[in-house]
C-alpha positions as CSV (number, residue, x, y, z in Angstrom):
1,X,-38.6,14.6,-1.3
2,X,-35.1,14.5,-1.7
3,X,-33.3,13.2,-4.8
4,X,-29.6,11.3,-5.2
5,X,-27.4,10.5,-8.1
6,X,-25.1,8.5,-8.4
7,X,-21.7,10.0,-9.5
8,X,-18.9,7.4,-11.3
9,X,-15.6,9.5,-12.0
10,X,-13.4,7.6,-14.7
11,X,-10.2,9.3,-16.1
12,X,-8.1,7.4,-18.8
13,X,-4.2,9.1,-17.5
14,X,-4.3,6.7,-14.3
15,X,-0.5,7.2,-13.6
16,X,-0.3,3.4,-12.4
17,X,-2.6,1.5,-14.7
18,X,-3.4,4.0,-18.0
19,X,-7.1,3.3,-19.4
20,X,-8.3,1.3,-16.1
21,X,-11.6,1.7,-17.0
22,X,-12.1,0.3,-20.5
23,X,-9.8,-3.0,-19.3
24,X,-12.0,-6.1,-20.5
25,X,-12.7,-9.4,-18.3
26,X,-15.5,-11.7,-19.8
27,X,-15.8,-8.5,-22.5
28,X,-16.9,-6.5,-20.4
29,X,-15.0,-2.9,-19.2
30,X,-14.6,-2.3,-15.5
31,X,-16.3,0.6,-15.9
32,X,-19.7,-1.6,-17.2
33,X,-19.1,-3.8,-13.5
34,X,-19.3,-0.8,-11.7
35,X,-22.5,0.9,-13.6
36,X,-24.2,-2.1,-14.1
37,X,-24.1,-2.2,-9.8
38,X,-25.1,0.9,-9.5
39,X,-28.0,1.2,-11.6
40,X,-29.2,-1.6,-9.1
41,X,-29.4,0.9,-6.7
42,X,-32.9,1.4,-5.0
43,X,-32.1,4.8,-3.4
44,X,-30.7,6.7,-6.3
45,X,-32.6,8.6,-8.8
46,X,-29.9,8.5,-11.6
47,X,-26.5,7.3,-11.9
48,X,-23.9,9.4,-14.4
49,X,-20.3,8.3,-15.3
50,X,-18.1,11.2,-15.5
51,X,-15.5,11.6,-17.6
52,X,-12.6,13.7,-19.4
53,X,-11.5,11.2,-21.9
54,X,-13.7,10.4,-25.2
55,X,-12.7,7.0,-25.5
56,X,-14.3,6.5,-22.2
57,X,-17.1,8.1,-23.3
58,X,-17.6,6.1,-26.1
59,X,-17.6,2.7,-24.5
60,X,-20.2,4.0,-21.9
61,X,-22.7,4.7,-24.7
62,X,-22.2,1.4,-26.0
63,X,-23.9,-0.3,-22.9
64,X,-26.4,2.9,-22.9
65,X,-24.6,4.9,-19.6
66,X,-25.7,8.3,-18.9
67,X,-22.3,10.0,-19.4
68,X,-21.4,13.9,-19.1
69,X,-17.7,15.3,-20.5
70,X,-15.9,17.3,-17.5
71,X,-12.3,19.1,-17.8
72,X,-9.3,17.1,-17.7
73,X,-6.9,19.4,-15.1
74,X,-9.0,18.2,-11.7
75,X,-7.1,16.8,-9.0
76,X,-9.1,14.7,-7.5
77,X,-12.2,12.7,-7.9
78,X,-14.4,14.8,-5.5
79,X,-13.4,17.9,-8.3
80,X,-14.5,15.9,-11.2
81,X,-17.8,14.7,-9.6
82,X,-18.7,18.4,-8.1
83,X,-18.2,20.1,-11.9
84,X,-21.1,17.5,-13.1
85,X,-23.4,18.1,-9.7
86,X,-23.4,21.7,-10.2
87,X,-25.2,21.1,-13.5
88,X,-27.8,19.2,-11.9
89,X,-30.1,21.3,-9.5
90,X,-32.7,18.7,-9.0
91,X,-30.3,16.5,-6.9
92,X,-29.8,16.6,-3.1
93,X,-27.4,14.0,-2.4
94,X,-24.5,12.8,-4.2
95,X,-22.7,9.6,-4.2
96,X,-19.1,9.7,-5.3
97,X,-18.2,5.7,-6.7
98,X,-15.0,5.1,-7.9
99,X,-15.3,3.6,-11.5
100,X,-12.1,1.3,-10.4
101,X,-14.9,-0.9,-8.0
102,X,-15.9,-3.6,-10.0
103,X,-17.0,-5.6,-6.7
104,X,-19.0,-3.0,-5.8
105,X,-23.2,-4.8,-4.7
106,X,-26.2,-2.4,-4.7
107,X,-26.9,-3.0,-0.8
108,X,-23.5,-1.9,-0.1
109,X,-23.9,1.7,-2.5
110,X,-27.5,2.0,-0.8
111,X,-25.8,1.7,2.8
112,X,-23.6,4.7,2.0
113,X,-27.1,6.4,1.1
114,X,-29.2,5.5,4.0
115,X,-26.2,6.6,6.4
116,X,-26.2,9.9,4.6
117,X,-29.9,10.1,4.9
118,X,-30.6,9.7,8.2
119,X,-28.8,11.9,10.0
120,X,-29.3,15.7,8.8
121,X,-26.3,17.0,10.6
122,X,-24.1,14.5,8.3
123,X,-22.0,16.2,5.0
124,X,-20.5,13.4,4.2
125,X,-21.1,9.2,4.4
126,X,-18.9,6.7,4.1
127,X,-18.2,2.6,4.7
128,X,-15.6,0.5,6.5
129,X,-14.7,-3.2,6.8
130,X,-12.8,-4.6,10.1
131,X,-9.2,-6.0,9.1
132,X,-7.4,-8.7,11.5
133,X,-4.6,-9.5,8.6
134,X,-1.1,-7.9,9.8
135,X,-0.3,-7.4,6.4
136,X,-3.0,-4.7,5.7
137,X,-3.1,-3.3,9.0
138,X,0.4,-1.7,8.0
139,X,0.4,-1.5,4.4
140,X,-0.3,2.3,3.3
141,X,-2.2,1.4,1.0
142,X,-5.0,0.0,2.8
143,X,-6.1,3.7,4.7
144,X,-7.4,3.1,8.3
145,X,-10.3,5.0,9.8
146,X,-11.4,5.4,13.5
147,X,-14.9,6.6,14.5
148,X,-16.7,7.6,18.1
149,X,-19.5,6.1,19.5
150,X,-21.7,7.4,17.6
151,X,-20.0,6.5,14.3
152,X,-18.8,10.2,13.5
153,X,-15.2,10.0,11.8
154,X,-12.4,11.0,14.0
155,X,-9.4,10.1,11.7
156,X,-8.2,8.4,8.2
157,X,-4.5,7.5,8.2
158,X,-2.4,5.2,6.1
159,X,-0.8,4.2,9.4
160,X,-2.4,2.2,11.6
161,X,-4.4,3.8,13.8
162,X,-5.3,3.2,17.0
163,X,-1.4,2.7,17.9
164,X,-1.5,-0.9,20.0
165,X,0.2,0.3,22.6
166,X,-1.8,-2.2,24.7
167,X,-3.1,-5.7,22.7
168,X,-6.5,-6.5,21.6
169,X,-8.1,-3.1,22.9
170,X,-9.7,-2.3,20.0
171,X,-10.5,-3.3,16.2
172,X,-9.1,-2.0,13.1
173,X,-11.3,-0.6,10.4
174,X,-10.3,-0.5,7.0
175,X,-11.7,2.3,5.0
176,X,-13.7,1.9,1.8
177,X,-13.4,5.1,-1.3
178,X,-17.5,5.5,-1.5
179,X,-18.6,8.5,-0.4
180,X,-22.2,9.9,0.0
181,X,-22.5,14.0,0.1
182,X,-25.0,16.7,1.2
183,X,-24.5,18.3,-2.5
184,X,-24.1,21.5,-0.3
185,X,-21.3,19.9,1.5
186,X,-19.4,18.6,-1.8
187,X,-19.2,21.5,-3.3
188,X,-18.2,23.0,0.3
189,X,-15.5,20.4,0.6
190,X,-14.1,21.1,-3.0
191,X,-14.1,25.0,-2.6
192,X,-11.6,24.8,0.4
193,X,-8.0,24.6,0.4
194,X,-6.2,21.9,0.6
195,X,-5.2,20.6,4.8
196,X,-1.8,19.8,6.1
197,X,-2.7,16.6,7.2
198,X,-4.4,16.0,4.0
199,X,-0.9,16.8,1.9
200,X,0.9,14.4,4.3
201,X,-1.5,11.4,3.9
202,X,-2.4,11.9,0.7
203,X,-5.7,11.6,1.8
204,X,-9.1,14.2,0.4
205,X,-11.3,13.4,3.0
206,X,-9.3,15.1,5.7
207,X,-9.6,18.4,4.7
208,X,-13.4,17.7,5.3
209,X,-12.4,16.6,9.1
210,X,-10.0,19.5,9.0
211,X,-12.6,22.2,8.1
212,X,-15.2,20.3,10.9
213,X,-17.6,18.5,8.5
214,X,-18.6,15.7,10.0
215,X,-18.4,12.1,8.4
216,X,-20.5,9.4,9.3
217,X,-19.6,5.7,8.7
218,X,-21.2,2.6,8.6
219,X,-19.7,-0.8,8.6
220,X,-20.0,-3.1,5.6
221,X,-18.6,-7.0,5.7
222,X,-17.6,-6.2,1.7
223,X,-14.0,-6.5,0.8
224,X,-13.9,-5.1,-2.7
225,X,-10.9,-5.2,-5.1
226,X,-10.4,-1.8,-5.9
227,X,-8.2,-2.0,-9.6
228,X,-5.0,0.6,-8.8
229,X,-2.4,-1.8,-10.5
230,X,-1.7,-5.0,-13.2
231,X,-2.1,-7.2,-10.1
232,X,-5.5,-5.5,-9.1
233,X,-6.8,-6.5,-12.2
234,X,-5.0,-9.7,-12.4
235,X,-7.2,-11.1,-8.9
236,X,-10.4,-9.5,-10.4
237,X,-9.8,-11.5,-13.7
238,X,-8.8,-14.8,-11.8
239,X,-12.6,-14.1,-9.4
240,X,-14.7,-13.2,-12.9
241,X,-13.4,-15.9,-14.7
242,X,-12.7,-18.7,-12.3
């Protein structure tokens, strides 16, 4: 039987909103929100928060989190994630959430499990919502995703994609940072060099679509607020604390 953990990267140096993960609503960090969701989980084994700051750290032993130290000079959350996996050869599966999710539910983490589960040709799982609001559509920082029939990633862009060259043809799909890995596949992922298109966009998951891993989506009616800036935090605060 195969196992899972849960991986929760959380740096302190965020280079828009510095210590993101210890920021308090109803005295409790963000980082807590997230952990306290994903201990819910029923289709992971363990959850560990990984981190390169002590300060972190700290505060995660404070509400008893399994938390591992990793270097500080990664690039990217995948990197951070795959330096703790490698210590762990009992697990199969990893799920990469980001410790900026505070609205993160179990049933959502576990849908990004099952969809990794059930298909044995998948590397990598991952969630989208449907958008309709203009606003997001275009915005860059709400990164679009198109799939086949079959729900197989074609493309992430921070354009929207499909161009509507013709009206109403098809729906967008906003794309939501959990990931679910084939532990093979995540360390596969991290080991290659960085693609073109990936560079451009700004975008890791590409260079797994670039390299011809395939990513298999699912669609979720969640609509988290991921904390990037002041404001981020600001609407989580105002949803917490009413």
């Amino acid at each position: 039987m195969t196992k899972t953990a849960i991986i929760i990267p959380a740096r302190y140096a965020s280079t828009r909103l510095p210590a993101k993960p210890l920021l308090e609503v109803k005295n409790k960090p963000i980082i807590q929100y997230v952990y306290e969701a994903a201990i819910k989980s029923k289709l992971a084994d363990e959850v560990i928060i990984a981190t390169d700051d002590e300060r972190i750290k700290k505060t995660a032993e404070k509400f008893n989190a399994n938390c591992e130290m990793t270097k500080v000079d990664h690039k990217c959350g995948s990197d951070r994630i795959a330096e703790v996996a490698l210590r762990h050869d009992e697990f199969d599966n990893i799920l990469n959430l980001q410790g900026d999710e505070p609205q993160i539910t179990p049933e959502v983490i576990d849908l990004a499990i099952e969809t990794l589960l059930k298909d044995k040709n998948t590397d990598i799982s991952t969630l989208v919502r449907e958008i309709k609001d203009e606003n997001q559509i275009n915005n860059p920082n709400c990164v679009k995703c198109v799939f086949d029939k079959d729900f197989n990633a074609l493309y992430f862009s921070r354009c929207p994609i499909p161009y509507e060259r013709n009206k109403n043809c098809s729906p967008y799909y906003a794309h939501i940072g959990i990931y679910g890995y084939k532990k093979k596949s995540l360390i596969k992922m991290t080991q290659l060099n960085q693609a073109p298109f990936e560079k451009q966009e700004s975008l890791e998951q590409l260079r797994a679509l670039y390299n011809g891993m395939k990513i298999k989506v699912a669609i979720t009616d969640l609509n988290p607020t991921g904390i990037d800036t002041i404001e981020d935090f600001e609407k989580f605060k105002k949803i917490i604390e009413g």
